[in-house]
C-alpha positions as CSV (number, residue, x, y, z in Angstrom):
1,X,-0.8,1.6,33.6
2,X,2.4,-0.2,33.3
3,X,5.5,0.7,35.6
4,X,8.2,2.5,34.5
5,X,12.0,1.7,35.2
6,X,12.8,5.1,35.2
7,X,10.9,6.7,38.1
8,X,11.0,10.1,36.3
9,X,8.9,9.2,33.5
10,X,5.2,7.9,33.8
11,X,3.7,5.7,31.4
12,X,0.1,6.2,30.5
13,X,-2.5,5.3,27.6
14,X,-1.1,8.1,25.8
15,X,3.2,6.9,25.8
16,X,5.5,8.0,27.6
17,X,5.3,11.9,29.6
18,X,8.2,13.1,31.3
19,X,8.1,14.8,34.7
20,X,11.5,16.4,34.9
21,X,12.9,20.0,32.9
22,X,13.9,19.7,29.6
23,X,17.4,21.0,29.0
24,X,15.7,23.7,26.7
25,X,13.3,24.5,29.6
26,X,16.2,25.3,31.9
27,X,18.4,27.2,29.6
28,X,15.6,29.6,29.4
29,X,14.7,29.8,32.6
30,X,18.8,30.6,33.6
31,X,18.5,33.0,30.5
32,X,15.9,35.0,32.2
33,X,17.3,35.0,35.8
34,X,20.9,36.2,34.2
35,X,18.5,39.1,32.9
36,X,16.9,40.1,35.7
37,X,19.8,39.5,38.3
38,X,21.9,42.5,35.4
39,X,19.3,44.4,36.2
40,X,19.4,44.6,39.5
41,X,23.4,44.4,40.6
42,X,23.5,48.7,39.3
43,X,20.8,49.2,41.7
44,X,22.4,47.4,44.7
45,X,25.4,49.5,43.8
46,X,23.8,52.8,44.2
47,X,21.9,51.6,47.6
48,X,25.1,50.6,48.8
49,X,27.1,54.1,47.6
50,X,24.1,55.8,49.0
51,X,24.4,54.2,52.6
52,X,28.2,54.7,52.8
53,X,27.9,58.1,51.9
54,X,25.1,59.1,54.1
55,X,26.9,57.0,56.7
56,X,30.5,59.2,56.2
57,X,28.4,62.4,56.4
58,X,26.6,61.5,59.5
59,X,29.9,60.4,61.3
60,X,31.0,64.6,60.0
61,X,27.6,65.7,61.6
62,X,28.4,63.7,65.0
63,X,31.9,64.6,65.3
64,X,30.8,68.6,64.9
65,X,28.2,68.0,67.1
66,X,30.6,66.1,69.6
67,X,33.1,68.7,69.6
68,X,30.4,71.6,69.7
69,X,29.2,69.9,72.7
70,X,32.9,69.5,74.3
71,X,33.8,73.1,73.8
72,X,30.8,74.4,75.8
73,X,31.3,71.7,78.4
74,X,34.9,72.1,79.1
75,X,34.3,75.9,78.7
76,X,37.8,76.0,76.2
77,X,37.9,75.7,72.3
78,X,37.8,72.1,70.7
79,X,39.3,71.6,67.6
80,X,38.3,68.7,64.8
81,X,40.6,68.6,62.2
82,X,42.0,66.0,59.3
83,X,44.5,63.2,61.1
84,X,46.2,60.4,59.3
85,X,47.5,59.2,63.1
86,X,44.5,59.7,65.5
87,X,46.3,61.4,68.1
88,X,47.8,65.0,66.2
89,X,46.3,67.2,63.7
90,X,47.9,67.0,60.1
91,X,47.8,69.5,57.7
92,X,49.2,67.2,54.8
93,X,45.9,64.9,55.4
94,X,42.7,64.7,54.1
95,X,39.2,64.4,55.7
96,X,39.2,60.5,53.6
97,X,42.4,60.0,56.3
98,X,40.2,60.2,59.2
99,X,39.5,63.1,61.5
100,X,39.9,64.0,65.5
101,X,38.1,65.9,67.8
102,X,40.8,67.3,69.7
103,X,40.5,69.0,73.2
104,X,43.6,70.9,75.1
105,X,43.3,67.9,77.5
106,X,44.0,65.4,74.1
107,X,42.1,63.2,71.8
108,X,38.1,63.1,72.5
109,X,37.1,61.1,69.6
110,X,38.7,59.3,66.7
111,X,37.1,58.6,63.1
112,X,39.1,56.0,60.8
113,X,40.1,56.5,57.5
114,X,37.2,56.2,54.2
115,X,37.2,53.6,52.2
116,X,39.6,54.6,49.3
117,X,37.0,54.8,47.0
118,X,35.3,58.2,48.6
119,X,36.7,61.4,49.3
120,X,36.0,64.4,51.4
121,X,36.4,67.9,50.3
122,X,36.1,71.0,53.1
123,X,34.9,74.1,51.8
124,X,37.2,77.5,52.1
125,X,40.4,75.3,52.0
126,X,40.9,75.2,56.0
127,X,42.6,72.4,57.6
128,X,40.5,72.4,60.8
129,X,37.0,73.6,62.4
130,X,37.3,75.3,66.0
131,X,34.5,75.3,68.2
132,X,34.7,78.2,71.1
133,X,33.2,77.6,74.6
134,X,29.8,80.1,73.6
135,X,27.2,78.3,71.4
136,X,27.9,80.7,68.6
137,X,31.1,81.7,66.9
138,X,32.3,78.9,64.5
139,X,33.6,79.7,61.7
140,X,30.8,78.6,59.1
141,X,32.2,75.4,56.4
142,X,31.0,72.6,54.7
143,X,31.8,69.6,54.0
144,X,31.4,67.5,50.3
145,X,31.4,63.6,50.6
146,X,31.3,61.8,47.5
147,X,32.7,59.2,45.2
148,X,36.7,59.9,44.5
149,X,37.1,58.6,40.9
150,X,34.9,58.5,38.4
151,X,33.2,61.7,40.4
152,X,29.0,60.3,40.8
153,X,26.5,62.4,40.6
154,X,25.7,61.1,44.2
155,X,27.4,63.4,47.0
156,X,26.5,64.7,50.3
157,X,27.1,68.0,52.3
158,X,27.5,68.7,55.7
159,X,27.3,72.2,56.6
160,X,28.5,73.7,60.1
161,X,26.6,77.4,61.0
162,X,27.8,80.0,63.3
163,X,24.7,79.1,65.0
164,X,24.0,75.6,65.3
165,X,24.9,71.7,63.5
């Protein structure tokens, strides 16, 4: 066996055998990873969607329970309702604009703003949800969360009862 002067190619009996990738060999190779990395990119999307949107509902599903909770401790009514500030209630806003949970002593909790790309939509058209000081008496809604434009198939709801979450 003679010595090579290129160290990637052995010589034996038989010529010369290289021990690199051909060109060919890795343009196929890249050909098949473009493939299956297309496939996968519209299923990251959805997992993502899917984890911001159960992630908007269950911030909903806390703030109802928080202010649920804060009615019945203070033993007065707690409002949450849309705010585009985080300190007043606004009637022009939208859930997507954030949200308080508003007590006659002020602000309890603040929720930020969605990301533009999601929307929330409150069932029966009222602007706020007031929780009285007995465990019962809210007036039932729900809340939709989904995608805002183009409208997925992918949405969550958040229902408040009379009764309980």
């Amino acid at each position: 066996m003679t010595p090579s002067p290129n160290p990637s190619i052995r010589v034996t009996r038989q010529g010369r055998v290289p021990l690199g990738f051909t060109l060919i060999e890795l343009m196929v190779a890249l050909i098949i990873l473009a493939i299956l990395v297309s496939l996968a990119v519209p299923s990251f999307r959805d997992a993502s969607l899917s984890s911001r949107l159960a992630g908007y509902s269950n911030d909903l599903v806390a703030s109802a329970q928080l202010a649920r909770s804060e009615a019945i401790k203070r033993n007065d009514e707690v409002t949450m309702c849309p705010s585009s500030d985080g300190t007043t209630c606004d009637t022009t806003a939208g859930w997507e604009d954030g949200w308080i949970v508003l007590a006659d002593s002020g602000v309890v909790q603040t929720y930020a703003a969605l990301q533009p790309e999601f929307r929330v939509t409150q069932a029966g058209g009222t602007d706020s949800v007031v929780f009285p000081p007995t465990v019962a008496g809210v007036t039932p809604t729900s809340f939709k969360v989904c995608r805002a434009d183009p409208v997925g198939k992918e949405e969550r709801v958040v229902s408040i009862s009379a009764v309980g979450g």
